[in-house]
mmJSON file of the N, C-alpha and C atoms, coordinates in Angstrom:
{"data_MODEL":{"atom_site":{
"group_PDB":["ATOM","ATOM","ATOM","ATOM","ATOM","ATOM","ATOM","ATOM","ATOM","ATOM","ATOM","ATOM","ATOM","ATOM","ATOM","ATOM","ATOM","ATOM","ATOM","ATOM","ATOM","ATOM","ATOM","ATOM","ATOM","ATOM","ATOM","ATOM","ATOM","ATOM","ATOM","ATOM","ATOM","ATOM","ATOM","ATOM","ATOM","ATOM","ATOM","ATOM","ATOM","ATOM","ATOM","ATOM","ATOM","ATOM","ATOM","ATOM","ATOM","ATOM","ATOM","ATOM","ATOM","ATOM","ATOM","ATOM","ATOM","ATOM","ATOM","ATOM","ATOM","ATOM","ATOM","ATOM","ATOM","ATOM","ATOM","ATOM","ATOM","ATOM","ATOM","ATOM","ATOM","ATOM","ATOM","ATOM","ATOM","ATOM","ATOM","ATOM","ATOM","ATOM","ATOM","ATOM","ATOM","ATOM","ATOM","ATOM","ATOM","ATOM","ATOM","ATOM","ATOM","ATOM","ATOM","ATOM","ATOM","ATOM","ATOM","ATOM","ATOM","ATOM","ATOM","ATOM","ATOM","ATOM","ATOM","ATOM","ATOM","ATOM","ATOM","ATOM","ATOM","ATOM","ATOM","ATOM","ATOM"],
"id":[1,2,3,4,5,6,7,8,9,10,11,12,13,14,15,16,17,18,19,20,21,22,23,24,25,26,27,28,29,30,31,32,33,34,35,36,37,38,39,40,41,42,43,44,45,46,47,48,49,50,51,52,53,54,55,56,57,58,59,60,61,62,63,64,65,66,67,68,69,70,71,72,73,74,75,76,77,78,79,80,81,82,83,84,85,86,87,88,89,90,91,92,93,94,95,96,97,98,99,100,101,102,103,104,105,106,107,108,109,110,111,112,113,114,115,116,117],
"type_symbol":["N","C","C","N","C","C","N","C","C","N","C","C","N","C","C","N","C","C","N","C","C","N","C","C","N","C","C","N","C","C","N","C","C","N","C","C","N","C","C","N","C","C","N","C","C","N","C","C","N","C","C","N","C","C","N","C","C","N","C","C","N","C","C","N","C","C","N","C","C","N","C","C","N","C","C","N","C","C","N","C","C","N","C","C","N","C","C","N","C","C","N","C","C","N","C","C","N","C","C","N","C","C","N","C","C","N","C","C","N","C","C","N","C","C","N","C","C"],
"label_atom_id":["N","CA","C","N","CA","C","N","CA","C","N","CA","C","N","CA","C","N","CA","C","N","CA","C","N","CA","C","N","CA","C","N","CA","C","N","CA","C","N","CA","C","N","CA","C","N","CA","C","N","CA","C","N","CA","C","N","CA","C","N","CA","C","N","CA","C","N","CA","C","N","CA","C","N","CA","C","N","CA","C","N","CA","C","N","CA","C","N","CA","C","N","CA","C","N","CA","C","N","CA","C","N","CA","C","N","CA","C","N","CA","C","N","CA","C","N","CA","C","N","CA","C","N","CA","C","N","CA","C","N","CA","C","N","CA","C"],
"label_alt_id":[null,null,null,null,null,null,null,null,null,null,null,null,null,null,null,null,null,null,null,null,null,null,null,null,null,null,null,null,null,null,null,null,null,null,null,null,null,null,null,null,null,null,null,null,null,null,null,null,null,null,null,null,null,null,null,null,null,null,null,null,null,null,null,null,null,null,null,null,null,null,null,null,null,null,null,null,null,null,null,null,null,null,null,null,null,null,null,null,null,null,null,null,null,null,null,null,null,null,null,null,null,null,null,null,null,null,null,null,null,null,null,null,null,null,null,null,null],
"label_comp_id":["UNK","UNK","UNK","UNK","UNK","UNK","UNK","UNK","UNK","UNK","UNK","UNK","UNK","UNK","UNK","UNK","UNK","UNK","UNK","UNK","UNK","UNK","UNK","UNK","UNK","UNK","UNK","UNK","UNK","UNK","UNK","UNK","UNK","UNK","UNK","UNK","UNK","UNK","UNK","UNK","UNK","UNK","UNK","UNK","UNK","UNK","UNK","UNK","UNK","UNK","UNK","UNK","UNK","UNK","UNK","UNK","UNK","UNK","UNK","UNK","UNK","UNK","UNK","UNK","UNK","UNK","UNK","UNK","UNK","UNK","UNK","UNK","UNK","UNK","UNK","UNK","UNK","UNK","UNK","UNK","UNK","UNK","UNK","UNK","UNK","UNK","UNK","UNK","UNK","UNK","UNK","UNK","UNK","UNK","UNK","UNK","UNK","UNK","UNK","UNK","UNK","UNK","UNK","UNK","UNK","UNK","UNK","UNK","UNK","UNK","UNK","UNK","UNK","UNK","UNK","UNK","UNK"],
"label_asym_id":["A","A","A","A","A","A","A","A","A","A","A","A","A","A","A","A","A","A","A","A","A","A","A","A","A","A","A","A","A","A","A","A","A","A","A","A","A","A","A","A","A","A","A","A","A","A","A","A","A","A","A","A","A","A","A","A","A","A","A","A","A","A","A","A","A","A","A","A","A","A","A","A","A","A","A","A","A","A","A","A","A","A","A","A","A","A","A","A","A","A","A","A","A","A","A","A","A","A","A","A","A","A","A","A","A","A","A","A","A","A","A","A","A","A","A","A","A"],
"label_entity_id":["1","1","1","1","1","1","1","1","1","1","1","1","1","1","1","1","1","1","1","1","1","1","1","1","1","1","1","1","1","1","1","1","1","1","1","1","1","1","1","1","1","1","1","1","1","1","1","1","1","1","1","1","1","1","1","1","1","1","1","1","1","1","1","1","1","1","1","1","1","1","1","1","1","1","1","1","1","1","1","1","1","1","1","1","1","1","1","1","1","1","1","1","1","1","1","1","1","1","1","1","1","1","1","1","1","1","1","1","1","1","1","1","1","1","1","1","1"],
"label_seq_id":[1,1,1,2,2,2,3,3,3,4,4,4,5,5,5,6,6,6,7,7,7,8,8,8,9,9,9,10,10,10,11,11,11,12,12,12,13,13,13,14,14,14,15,15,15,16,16,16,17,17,17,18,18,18,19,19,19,20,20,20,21,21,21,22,22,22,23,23,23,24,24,24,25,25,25,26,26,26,27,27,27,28,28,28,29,29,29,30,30,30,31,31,31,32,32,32,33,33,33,34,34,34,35,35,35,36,36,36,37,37,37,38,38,38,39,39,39],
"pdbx_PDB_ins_code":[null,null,null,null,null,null,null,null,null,null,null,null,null,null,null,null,null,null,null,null,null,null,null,null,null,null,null,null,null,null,null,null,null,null,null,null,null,null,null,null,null,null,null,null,null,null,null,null,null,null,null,null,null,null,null,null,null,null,null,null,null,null,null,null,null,null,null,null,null,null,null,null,null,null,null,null,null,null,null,null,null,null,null,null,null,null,null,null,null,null,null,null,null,null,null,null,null,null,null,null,null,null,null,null,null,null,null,null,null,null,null,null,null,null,null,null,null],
"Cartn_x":[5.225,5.16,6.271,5.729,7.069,7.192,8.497,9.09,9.945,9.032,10.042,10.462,12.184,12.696,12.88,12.769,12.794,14.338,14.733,16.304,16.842,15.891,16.456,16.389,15.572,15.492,17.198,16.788,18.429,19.433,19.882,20.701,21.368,20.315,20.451,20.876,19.836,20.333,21.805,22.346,24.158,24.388,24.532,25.202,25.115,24.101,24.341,25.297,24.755,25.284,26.933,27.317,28.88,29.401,29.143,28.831,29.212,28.082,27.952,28.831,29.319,30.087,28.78,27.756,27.107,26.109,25.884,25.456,23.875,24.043,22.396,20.997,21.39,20.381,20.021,21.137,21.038,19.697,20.771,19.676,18.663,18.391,17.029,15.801,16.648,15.452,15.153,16.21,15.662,14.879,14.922,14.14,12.477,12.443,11.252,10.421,11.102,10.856,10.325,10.645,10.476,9.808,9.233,7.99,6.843,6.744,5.447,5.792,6.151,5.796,5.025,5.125,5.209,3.441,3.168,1.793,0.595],
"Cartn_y":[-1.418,-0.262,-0.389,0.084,0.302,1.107,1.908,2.73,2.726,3.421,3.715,4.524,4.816,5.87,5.849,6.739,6.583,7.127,6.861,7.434,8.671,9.875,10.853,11.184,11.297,10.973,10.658,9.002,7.888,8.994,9.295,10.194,11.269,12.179,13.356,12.721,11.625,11.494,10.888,10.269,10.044,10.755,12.067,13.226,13.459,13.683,14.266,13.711,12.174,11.247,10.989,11.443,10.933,12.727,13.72,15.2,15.225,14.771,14.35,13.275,12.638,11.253,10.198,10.418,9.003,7.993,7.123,6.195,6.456,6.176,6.343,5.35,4.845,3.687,4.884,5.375,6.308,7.357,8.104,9.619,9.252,8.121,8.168,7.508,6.443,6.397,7.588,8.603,10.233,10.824,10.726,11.278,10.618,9.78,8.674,8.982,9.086,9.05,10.963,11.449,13.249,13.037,12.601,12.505,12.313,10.975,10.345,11.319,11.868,13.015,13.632,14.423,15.491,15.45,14.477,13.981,13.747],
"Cartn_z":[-7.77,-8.643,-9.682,-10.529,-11.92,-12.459,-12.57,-13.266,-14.267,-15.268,-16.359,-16.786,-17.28,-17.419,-19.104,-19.748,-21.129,-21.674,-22.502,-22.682,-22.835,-23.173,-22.864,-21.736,-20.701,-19.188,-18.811,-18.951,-18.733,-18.99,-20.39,-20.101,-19.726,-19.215,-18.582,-17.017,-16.518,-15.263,-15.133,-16.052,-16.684,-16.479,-17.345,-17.041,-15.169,-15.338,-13.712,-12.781,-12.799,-11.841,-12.123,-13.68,-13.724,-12.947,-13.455,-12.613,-10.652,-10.392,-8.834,-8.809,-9.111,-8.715,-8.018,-7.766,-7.471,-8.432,-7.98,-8.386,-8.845,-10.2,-10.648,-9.72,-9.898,-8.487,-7.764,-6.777,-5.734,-6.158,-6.828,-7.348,-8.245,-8.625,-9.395,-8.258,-6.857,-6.041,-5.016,-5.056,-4.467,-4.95,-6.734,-7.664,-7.618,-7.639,-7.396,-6.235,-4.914,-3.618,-3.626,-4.16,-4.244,-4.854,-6.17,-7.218,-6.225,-6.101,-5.674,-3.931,-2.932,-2.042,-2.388,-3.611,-4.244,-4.331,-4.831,-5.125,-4.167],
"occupancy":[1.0,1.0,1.0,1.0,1.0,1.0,1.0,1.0,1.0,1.0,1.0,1.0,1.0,1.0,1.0,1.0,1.0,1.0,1.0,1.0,1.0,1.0,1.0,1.0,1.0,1.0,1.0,1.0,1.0,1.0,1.0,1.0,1.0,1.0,1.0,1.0,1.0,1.0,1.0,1.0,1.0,1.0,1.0,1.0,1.0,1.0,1.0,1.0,1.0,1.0,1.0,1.0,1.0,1.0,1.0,1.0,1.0,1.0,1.0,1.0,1.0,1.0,1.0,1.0,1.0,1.0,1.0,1.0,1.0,1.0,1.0,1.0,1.0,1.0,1.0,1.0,1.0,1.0,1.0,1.0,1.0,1.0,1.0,1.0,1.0,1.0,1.0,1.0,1.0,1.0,1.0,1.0,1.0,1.0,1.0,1.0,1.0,1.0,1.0,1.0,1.0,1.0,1.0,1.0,1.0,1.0,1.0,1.0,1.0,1.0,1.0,1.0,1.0,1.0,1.0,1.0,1.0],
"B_iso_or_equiv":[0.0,0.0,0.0,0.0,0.0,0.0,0.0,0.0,0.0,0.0,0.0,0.0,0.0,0.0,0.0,0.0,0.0,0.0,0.0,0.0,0.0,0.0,0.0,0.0,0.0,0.0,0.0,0.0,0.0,0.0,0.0,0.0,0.0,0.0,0.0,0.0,0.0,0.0,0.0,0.0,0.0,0.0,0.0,0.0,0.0,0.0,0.0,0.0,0.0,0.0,0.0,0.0,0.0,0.0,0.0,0.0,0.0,0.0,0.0,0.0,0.0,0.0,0.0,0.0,0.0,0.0,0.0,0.0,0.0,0.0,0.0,0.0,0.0,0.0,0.0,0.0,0.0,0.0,0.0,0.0,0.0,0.0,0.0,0.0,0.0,0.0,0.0,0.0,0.0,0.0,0.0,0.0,0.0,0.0,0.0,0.0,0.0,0.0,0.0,0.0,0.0,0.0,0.0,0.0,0.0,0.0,0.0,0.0,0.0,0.0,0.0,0.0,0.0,0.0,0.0,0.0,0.0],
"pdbx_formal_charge":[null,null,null,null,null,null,null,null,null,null,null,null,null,null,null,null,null,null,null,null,null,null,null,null,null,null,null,null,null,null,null,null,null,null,null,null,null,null,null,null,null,null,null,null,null,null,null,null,null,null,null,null,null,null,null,null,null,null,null,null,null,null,null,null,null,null,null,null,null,null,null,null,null,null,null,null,null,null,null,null,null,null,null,null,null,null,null,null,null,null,null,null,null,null,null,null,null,null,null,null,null,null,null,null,null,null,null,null,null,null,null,null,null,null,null,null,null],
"auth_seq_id":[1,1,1,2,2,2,3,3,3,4,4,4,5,5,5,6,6,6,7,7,7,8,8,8,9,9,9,10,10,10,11,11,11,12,12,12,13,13,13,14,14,14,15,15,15,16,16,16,17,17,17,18,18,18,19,19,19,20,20,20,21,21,21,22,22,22,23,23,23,24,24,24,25,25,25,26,26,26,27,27,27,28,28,28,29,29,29,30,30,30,31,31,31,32,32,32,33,33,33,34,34,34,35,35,35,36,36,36,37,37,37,38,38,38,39,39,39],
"auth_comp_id":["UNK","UNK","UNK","UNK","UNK","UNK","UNK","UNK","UNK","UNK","UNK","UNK","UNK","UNK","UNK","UNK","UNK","UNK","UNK","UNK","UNK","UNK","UNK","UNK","UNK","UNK","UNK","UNK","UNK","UNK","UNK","UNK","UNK","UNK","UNK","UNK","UNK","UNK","UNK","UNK","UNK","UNK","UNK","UNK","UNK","UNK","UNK","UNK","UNK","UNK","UNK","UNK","UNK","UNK","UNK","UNK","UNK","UNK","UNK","UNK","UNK","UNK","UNK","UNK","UNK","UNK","UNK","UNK","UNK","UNK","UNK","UNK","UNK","UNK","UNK","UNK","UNK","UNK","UNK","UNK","UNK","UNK","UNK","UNK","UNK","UNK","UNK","UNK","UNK","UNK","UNK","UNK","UNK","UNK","UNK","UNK","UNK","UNK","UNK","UNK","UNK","UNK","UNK","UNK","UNK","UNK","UNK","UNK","UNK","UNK","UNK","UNK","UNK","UNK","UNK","UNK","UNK"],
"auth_asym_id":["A","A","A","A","A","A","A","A","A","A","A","A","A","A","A","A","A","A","A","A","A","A","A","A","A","A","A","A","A","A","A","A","A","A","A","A","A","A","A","A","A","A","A","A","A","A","A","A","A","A","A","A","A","A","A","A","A","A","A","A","A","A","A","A","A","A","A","A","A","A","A","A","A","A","A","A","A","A","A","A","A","A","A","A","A","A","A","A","A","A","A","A","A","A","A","A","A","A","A","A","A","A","A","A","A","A","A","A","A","A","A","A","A","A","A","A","A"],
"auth_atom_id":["N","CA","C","N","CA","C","N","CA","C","N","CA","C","N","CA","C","N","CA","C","N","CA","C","N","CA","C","N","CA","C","N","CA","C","N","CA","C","N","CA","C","N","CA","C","N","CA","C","N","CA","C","N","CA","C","N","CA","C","N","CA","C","N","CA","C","N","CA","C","N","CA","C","N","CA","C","N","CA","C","N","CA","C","N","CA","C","N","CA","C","N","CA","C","N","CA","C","N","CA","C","N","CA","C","N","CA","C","N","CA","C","N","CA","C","N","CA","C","N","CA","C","N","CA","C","N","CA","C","N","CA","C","N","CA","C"],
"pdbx_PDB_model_num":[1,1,1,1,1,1,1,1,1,1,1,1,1,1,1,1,1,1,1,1,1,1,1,1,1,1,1,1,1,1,1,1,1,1,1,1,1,1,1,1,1,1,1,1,1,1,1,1,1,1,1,1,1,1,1,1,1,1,1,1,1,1,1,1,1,1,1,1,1,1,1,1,1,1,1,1,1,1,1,1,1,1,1,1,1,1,1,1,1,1,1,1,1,1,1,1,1,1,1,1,1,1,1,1,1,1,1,1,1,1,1,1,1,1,1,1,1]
}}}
């Protein structure tokens, strides 16, 4: 599967992740993994 994040996306999840202190990897495969549930 492939995902793409487009740059205003990218940077909102920046913000967050510098915010939270973790690692974008991290919270965007939570974000991913909650999407496709979701479905």
């Amino acid at each position: 599967m492939k995902i793409i994040i487009d740059t205003p996306v990218f940077d909102e999840l920046a913000k967050y992740c510098k915010k939270t202190n973790e690692p974008i990897s991290m919270v965007a495969s939570k974000a991913i993994k909650k999407y496709i549930n979701m479905e």
